[in-house]
Structures are given as C-alpha cells and as structure tokens.
TORPAFI-438752 format. One line per 10 residues: number of its first residue (from 1); for each residue x, y, z of C-alpha. Coordinates in steps of 0.05 Angstrom, whole numbers. Layout:
// TORPAFI-438752
NUM) X Y Z | ...
This chain:
// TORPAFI-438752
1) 1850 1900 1905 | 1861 1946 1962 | 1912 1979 1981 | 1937 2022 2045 | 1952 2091 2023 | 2028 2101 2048 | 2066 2081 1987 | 2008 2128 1931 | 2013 2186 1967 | 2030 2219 1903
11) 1976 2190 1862 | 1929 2232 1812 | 1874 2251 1838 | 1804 2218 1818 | 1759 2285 1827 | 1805 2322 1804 | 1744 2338 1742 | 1694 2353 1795 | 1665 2417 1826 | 1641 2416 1895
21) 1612 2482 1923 | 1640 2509 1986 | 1601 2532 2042 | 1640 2577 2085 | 1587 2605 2131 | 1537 2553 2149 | 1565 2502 2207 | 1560 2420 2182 | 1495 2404 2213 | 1459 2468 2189
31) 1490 2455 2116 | 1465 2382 2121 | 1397 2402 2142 | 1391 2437 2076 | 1399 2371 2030 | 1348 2333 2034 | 1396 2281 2005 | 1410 2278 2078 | 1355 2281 2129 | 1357 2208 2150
41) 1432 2224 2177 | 1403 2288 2204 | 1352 2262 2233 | 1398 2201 2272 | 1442 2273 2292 | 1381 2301 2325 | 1353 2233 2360 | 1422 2226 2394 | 1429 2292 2412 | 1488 2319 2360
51) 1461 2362 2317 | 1461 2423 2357 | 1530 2405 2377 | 1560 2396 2302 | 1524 2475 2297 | 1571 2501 2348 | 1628 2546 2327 | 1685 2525 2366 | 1688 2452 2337 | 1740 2433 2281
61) 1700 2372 2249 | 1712 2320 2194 | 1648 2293 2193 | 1634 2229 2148 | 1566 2232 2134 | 1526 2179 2082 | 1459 2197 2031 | 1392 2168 2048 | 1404 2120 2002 | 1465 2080 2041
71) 1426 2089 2114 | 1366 2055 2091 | 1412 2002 2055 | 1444 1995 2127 | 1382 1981 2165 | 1359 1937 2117 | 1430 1895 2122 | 1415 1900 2205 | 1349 1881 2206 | 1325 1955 2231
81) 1257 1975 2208 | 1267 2053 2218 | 1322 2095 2252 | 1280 2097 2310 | 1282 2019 2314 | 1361 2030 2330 | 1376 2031 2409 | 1401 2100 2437 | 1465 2078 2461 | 1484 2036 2393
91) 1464 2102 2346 | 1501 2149 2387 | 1566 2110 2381 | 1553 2098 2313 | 1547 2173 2295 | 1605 2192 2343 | 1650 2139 2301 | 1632 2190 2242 | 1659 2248 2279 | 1725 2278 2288
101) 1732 2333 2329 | 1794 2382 2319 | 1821 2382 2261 | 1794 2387 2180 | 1828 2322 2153 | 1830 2336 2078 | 1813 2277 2017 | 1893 2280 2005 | 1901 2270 2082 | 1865 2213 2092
111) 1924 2171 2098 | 1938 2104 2135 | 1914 2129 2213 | 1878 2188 2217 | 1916 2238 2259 | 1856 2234 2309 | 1806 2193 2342 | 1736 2200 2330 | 1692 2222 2385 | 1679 2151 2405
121) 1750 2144 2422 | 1771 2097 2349 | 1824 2114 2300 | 1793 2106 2231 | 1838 2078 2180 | 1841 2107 2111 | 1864 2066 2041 | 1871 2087 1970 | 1841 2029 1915 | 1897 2014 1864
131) 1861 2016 1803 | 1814 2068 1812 | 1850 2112 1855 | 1791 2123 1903 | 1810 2126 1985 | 1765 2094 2024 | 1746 2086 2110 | 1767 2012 2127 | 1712 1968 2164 | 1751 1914 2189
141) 1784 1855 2161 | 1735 1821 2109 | 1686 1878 2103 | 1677 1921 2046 | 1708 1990 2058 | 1669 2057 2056 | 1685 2094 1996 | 1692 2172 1989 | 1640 2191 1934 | 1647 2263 1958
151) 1711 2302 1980 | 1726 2364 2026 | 1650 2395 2023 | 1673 2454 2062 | 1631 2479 2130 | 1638 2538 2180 | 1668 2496 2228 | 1687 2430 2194 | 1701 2395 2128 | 1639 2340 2092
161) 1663 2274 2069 | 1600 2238 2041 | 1618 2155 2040 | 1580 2104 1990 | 1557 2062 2056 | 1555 2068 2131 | 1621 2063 2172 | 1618 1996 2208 | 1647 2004 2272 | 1699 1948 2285
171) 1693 1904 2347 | 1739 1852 2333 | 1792 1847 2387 | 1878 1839 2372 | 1866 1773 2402 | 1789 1751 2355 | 1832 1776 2296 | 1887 1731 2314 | 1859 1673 2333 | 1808 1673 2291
181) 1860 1676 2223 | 1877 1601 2204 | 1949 1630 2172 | 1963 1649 2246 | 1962 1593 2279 | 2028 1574 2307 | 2032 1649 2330 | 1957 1646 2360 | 1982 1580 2393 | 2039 1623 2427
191) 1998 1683 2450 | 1953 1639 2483 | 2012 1594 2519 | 2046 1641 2545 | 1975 1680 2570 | 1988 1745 2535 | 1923 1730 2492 | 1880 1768 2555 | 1918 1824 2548 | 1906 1832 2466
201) 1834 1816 2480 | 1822 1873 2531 | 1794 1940 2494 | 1792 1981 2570 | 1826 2005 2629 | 1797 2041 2689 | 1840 2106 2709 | 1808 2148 2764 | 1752 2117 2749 | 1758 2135 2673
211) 1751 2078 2621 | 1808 2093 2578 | 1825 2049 2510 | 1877 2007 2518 | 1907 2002 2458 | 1971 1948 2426 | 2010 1939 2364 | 2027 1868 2344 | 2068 1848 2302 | 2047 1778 2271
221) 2091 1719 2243 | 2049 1679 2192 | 2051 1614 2193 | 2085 1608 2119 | 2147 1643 2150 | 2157 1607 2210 | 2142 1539 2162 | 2204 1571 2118 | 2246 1566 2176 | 2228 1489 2190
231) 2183 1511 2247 | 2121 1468 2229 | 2073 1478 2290 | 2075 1511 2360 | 2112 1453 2391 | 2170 1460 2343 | 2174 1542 2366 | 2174 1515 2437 | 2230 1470 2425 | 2264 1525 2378
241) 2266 1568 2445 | 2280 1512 2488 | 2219 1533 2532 | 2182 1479 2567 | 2144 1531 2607 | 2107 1589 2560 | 2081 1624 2617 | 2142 1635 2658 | 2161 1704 2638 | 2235 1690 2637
251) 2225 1633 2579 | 2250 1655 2513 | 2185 1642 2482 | 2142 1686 2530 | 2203 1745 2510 | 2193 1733 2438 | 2117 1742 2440 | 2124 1802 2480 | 2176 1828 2437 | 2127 1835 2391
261) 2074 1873 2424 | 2072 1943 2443 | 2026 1975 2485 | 2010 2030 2446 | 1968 2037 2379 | 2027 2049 2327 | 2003 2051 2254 | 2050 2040 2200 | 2063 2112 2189 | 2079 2124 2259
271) 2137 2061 2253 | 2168 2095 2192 | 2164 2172 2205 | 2229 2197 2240 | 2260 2245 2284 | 2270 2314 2237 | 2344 2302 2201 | 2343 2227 2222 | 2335 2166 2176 | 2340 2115 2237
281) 2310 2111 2303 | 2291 2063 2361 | 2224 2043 2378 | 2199 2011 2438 | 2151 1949 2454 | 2130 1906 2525 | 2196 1882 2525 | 2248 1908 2578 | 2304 1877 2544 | 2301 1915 2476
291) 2266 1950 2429 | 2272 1957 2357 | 2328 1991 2309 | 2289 2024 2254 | 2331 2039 2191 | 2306 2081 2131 | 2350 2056 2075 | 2325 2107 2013 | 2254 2075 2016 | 2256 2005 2041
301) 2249 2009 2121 | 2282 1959 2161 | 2277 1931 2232 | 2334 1919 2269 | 2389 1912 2205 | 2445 1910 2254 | 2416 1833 2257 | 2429 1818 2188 | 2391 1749 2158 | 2355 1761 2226
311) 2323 1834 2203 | 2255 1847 2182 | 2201 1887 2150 | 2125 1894 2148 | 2084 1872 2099 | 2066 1919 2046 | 1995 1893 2036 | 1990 1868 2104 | 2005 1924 2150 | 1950 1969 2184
321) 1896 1913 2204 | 1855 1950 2244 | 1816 1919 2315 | 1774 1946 2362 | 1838 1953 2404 | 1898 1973 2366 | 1943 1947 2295 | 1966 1878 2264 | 2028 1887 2221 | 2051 1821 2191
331) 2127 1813 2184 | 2164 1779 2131 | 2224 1746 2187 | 2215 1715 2252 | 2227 1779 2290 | 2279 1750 2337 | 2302 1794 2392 | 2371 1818 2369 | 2437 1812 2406 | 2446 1885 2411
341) 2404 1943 2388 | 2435 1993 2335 | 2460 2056 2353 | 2399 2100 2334 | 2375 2159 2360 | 2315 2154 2423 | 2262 2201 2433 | 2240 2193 2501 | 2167 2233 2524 | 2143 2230 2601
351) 2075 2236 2579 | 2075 2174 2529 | 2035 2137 2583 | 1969 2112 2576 | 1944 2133 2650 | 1956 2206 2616 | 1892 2187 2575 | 1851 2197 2633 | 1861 2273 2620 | 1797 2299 2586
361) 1837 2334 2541 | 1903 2287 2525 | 1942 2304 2461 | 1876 2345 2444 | 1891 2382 2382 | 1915 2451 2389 | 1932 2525 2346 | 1972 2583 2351 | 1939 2625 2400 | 1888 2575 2426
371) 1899 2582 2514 | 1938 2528 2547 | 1902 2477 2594 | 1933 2442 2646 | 1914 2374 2695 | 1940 2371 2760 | 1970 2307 2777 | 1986 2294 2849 | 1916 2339 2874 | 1872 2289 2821
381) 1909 2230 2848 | 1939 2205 2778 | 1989 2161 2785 | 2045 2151 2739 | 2090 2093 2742 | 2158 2105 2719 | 2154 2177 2767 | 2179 2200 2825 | 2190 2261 2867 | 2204 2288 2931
391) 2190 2362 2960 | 2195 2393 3033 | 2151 2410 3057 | 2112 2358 3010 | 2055 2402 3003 | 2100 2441 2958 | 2108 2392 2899 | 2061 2405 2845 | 2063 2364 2779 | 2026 2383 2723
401) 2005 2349 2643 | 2015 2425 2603 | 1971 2429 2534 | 1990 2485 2484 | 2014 2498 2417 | 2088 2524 2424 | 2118 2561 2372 | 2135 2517 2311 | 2100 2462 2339 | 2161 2444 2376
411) 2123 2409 2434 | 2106 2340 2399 | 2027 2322 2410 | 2027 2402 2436 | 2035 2369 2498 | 2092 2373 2561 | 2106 2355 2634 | 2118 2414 2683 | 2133 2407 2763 | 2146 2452 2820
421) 2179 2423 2874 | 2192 2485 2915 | 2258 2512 2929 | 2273 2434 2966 | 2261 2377 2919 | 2264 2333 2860 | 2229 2290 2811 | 2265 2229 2778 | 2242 2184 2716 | 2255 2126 2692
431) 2284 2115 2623 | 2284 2060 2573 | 2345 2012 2559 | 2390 2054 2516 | 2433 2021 2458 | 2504 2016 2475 | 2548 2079 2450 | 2551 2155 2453 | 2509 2201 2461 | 2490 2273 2468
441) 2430 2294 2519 | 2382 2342 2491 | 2319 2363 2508 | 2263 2406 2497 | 2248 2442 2553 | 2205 2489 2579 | 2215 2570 2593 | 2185 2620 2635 | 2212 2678 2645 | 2171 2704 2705
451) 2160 2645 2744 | 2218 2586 2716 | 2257 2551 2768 | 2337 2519 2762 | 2358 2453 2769 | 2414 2408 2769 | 2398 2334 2729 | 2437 2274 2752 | 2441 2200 2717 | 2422 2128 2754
461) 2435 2168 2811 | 2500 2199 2807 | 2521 2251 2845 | 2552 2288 2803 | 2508 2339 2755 | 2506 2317 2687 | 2516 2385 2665 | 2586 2390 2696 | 2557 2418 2768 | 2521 2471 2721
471) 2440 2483 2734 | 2397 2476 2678 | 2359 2539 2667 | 2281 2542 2656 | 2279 2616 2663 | 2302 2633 2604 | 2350 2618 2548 | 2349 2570 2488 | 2292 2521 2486 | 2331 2460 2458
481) 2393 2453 2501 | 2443 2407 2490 | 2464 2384 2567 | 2511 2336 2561 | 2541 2273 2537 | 2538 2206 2569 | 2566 2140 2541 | 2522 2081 2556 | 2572 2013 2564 | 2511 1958 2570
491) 2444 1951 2548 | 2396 1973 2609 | 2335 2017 2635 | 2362 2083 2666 | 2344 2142 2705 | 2343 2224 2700 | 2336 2265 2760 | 2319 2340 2770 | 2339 2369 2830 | 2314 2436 2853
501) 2374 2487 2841 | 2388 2558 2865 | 2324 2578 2847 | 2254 2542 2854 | 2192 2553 2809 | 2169 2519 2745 | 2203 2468 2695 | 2176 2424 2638 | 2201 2377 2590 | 2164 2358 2524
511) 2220 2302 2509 | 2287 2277 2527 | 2334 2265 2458 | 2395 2217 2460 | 2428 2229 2399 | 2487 2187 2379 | 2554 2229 2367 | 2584 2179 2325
C-alpha cells in the first residue's frame, strides 16, 4: 500500500482544500503552548528541557509534533501510566527524534531522506500512500507509518508538521533487519561467513572521544533472485565463488559481500541524483577493487550497464528500508563485481569521511551571509586516514574542516578542506580507483585574495606538475579550474599532491572532478 515518494513527486496534493493559519511571529514552542490540543507534547518539551530551546530565535526547526490524543494512545501501547512514568533519557531522545534543526522541510519536501538528521543524530524517512496521496514518517519495517494530518503550520523560527501517532524511533540494526528477514537468507548466511555481519550490527564509533553514527548502505540479494540463478542455498554461492574460506578477505565471496556495502548512509535519492549536466556517475562502496557505474537512461537508473545481463537496479518498492544504522536497497541481479567500471564521471570530496563527524558542526546547514566556522585538525588531534602532509618547520602546517555557504552553493554540503603548510610543505591524498580512460582534472577550489597561497599538484607521485610546471593559484582567479588532463591505463587507487609554490598561505578544496573527455 505504501509507497516511497521518489517516483510521485508530482502528485496532487491532498490539502490542497485546506486552510492552515500561519503564525509568523510566535517561535514553535510558544505557538504550541497556545493549543491546548497540545499540552501533553508541551509538557514532555518542558520535562526534558526543550521548550525554551524550540523558543530561541536562531533555530531553523521542522518540528513533528502529535495531539493529545496520539501521546496518550502511545503510552497506553507502552505500558506508561503518565508522561512522567517515561525515563529522562528515553523522552529526551524521543522528542529530539521529532526535531530538525536547520532547515524548514516543507509537506512537498518530505521526500525519501530528509536532507537532515534530527537532533538525535537519525535520518527520518518520508513516503507518499498511493491511493490517498498522504506522505507519511516511516517507523521501521513492519510498523505503521506516521501520517501528516497537518502540513507546514508556519512558526517564527520553524515550520509545524502535526503526525496521526508518535514517531517510533527505529532500533533495528542493518544486520537484525537482515537476519531477521526469512527472504534473506542465503545473503544473511554470507554476511555472517565472511564476519562482515559485526560491522552492519554496530550503530557507533568513538572519534576523540565523540560517539559518532556509523552509518552503511547495503544492498541486498533476495533469496528469489539468487534461486533464479540456480543458487539454492549459501553453500551453492560458496561454490559459485569457488571460496572454501568466507573470511579470508581475498575470497571472491568475502569481495562480493563487501561490494555491496558502503560505509556511508546513501538513500535512494542520493544513488540517482547526479553531478549538474551529467546523466552517469560512479559511486563508491567497501570495496577497493571497484565501485559502481551509475547510468540514467531517460528514467530507468542502472548499475553498472557496461556489464550487460550482469547489470542491476533497485527495487522500486523495496528501496529505502530504514535501520537504526543506515539503508537496505534490494536489487533485482546478483550485483556481481564487473570486469571494468564504465567511464563515468567521479566526484571526489576530502571531507566525505566519517571521522569528520566528530566536528560539532559537520555538513551543518548553512545561508548566505551566515559566518564561516572552522575545526582545526592537527591542534584537536583528528586523524584522517587517506591524508598526509609535511611542513618545515612542522609547527607551520595547519589543516583546517572550513563551513560556509559560498556563492551559489558551489561548496557541496557548504563544506571544504583548507591547509597551510608554510612557505615549505605539502599535503597529499589518496584517491579512489579511477575507471580506465580520459579525463580532465577539475576542481573547486578555494580563493583568498589577502591571505591565498600557490602550489604545484603532482599525480602517484610524479615529479612533474600536473599543470605543466604551472602553480595552481588560490589567490585569486576562477573558482572552478580546469588543471589538467590525465589518462588512467588500469583500474587502481591514486594520489594528488599539493606542494607549497612561490608563495605560501591558504588553499582549500571542496572536491576534486574527473570528467571524462570522451
């Protein structure tokens, strides 16, 4: 009956009859207060110490909020005899699961993922019901989603979505999901050989002594399609990869799970939106062999098409299953990893690296105007693997996580890396294997005129300047430079280099392009 929003976007809209007054000057909690409709979910604001906070000015809220009615149906369905009757730490996540802090997320945005977490650190998942054309918060596979039964109640410092029942905060791991779904079980089997299972099971990571969410992205083979292939149980797929091993990380079945992880949370939308002018792209998972080739062919989005009978695509009905942890897509192929990756375009960001998370203020929305903020790495003592550098004297290097709306927006997530290395130095990163072909080296790049440094950018370690001997300018000059073009013969991980120039001081990157010139 329900459906994921992606493919209604354009769908009439069901309150499209209905009036709902706009409050422009009182904040959410203050407008609240004045229903009495609403003073049990005031009242759980106040015991847990948010109301005054939802009052303040400088928040951007969406705030999902439920009647008296649908609290007192949800303690009833826990077994609570009052709101009091609720333990302090389990109410305050529960009314921080409501929150979103930093954007207004309109009734026509609430899409697939939101754009942002909630203040308890979860991406909510929105869906649209086919028949009646309502969107809904999902609550987990098996549980009755939260309907919106009032849209876009306007606040000082927010926007009002009132839902027919209480979000239920899901707690179900990648891995209890999994396991747990009999038409999995062949893949379950797998996850669990090869001892990727504690991985998808693990919600945390401590960072600096940080606890940051450790999310995934799996993408599941169902047990029908491996049976369509004349794989009838887990030790056919071991003898279809000739493994005899699952935990040795070199088996082919311990690559084909991993192939189909990745370690970030990457909804549907995210796997099918593409680089501006682009209708292909690569996307990367666990695997350092290859990621996939994602093709866009006039509405039907394919994975890796270069591969033929071999290719695949998610599930329309079975895409966005939402864990504690991170996505389930199920996939209508057996996902093998492909000979060779297609010759798509790579967007490659330094800061798409979940120690960054342990910034108070990662990919934190931001506006025109709003001051930048900035996280020192090497004084904090965040590490990022995949970085290097060098200065002299060392106590000159300074590396830096930059936050700021630029212009346009042109700084995906509002968010870059800067360094300093003096006027003796270098940083180096490492990049992801490349498909084989062509390609041109863009980037988008920092500028300052006042205090912007020079530097010359060398490949795997060449000596030779990519840019012909030339130094890349951060001073000044055009903010999406095309630097050079490289042609990439075999499938492998790389490196780029910045060495300090004729003149030290500040550069940044937001992202490294690779566009193919074929």
């Amino acid at each position: 009956m329900f459906l994921l929003a992606g493919i209604l976007a354009g769908c009439n809209d069901p309150y499209k009859e209905q009036l709902f007054k706009a409050y422009d000057e009182s904040p959410v909690a203050l407008l609240l207060s004045e229903n009495p409709d609403y003073s049990m979910w005031v009242e759980m604001w106040r015991r847990v110490d948010l109301y005054n906070a939802m009052n303040l000015g400088t928040g951007t809220y969406t705030c999902f909020v439920a009647d008296n009615n649908a609290v007192s149906a949800y303690l009833q369905e826990h077994g609570y005899s009052s709101i009091d009757s609720i333990g302090y730490e389990d109410l305050e996540y529960l009314m921080r699961y409501h929150v979103i802090n930093g954007s207004k997320i309109a009734y026509s945005s609430l899409l697939l993922k939101l754009s942002l977490p909630a203040l308890s650190g979860d991406y909510l998942t929105a869906g649209i019901d086919i028949e009646t054309e309502e969107r809904y918060i999902e609550n987990g596979e098996g549980c009755e989603p939260s309907f919106v039964v009032k849209k876009d109640i306007q606040a000082k410092n927010g926007v009002i979505h009132v839902l027919n029942r209480v979000l239920e905060p899901i707690t179900a791991s990648l891995w209890s999901l999994i396991k747990g779904n009999i038409d999995y079980s062949i893949f379950a089997k797998a996850i669990s050989e090869t001892g990727i299972d504690e991985y998808l099971d693990n919600t945390y990571l401590d960072v600096l002594d940080v606890k940051v969410r450790e999310n995934k992205t799996v993408l599941v083979v169902p047990d029908a399609v491996f049976h369509s292939h004349g794989i009838g149980d887990y030790d056919a797929l071991k003898e279809y990869f000739g493994t005899s091993d699952a935990s040795d990380i070199t088996s082919g079945l311990y690559r084909y799970i991993e192939y189909h992880v990745m370690d970030s949370m990457k909804g549907y939308a995210d796997l099918t939106t593409f680089p501006s002018g682009y209708r292909s792209m690569t996307v990367y998972n666990r695997s350092s062999i290859r990621g996939y080739s994602v093709l866009d062919t006039l509405g039907t989005i394919i994975f890796n098409p270069q591969s033929g009978e071999k290719s695949f695509r998610i599930s329309s009905t079975r895409k966005d299953i939402p864990a504690k942890n991170g996505y389930i897509h199920e996939i209508d192929n057996l996902g093998l990893i492909p000979q060779q990756m297609a010759h798509y375009i790579v967007e490659w960001e330094p800061t798409d690296r979940i120690e960054f998370s342990a910034i108070p203020f990662y990919r934190s929305s931001k506006i025109a105007g709003e001051s930048a903020e900035e996280y020192e790495l090497i004084s904090s003592g965040l590490e990022i693997p995949g970085i290097r550098y060098e200065s002299v004297p060392e106590s000159k290097a300074q590396i830096w996580y930059h936050s700021e709306y630029l212009g346009n927006g042109r700084y995906l997530y509002n968010d870059a890396l800067y360094w300093n290395m003096g006027n003796i130095g270098w940083i180096e990163f490492d990049i992801p294997v490349l498909p084989v072909g062509k390609y041109r080296l863009e980037a988008e790049k920092s500028n300052n005129a006042t205090n912007g440094g020079k530097s010359f950018i060398y490949w795997d370690g060449d000596e030779a300047s990519l840019a012909g001997n030339s130094e890349i300018n951060f001073v000044n000059g055009v903010t999406h430079p095309e630097w050079t073009t490289r042609s990439i013969a075999r499938e492998e991980a790389h490196t780029v280099k910045f060495v300090v120039g004729s003149t030290g001081g500040i550069c940044g990157i937001d992202r490294l392009v690779f566009v193919p010139v074929e």
